[in-house]
N, C-alpha and C positions, 0 to 999 in steps of 0.2 A: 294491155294494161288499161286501168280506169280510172282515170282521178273520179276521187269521191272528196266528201269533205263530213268531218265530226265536230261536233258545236260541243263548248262546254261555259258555263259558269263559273263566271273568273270567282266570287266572292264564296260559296259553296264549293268546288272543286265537281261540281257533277255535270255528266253526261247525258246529253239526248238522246233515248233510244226509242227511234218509232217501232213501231207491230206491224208495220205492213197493209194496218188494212184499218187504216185514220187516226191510230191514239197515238200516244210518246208518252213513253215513261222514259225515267231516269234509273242513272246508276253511279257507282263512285269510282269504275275501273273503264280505264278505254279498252280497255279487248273485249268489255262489255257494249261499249257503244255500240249505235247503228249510224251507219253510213248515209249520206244524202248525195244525190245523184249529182245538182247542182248546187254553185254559192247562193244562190235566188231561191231554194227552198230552205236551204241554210238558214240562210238569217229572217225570212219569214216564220218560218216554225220556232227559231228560238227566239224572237218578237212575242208570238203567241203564247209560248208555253214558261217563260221564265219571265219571275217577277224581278230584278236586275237586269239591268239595261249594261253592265257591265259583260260581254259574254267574247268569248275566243271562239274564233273558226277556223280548224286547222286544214289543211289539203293534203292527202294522199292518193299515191296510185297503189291499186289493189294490183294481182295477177301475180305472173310469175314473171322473173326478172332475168331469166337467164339469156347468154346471146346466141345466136346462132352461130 
């Protein structure tokens, strides 16, 4: 499993989705969001990309969950 984390805009309700390869767009559903590897690019790119200082960073682990 991975902790990742997804940044959203508290006052707008949207989402960070980077492209992989330097932009970020947004969107208004988290199964649309994109993932950030670490909190430190988290809140770096949602510093940059959102005009609201107001912003949420949530944590989750991706993978599969099941036990051995």
């Amino acid at each position: 499993m991975e902790k990742v984390f997804i940044v959203q805009n508290k006052a707008t309700g949207e989402f960070l989705k980077p492209d992989g390869i330097g932009s970020v767009n947004t969107c208004l559903r988290i199964d649309q969001a994109g993932y950030f590897s670490d909190y430190q690019s988290a809140i770096e790119t949602a510093i940059d990309e959102m005009d609201e200082h107001e912003i949420l960073i949530f944590g989750f682990f991706t993978g599969n969950c099941e036990e051995d």
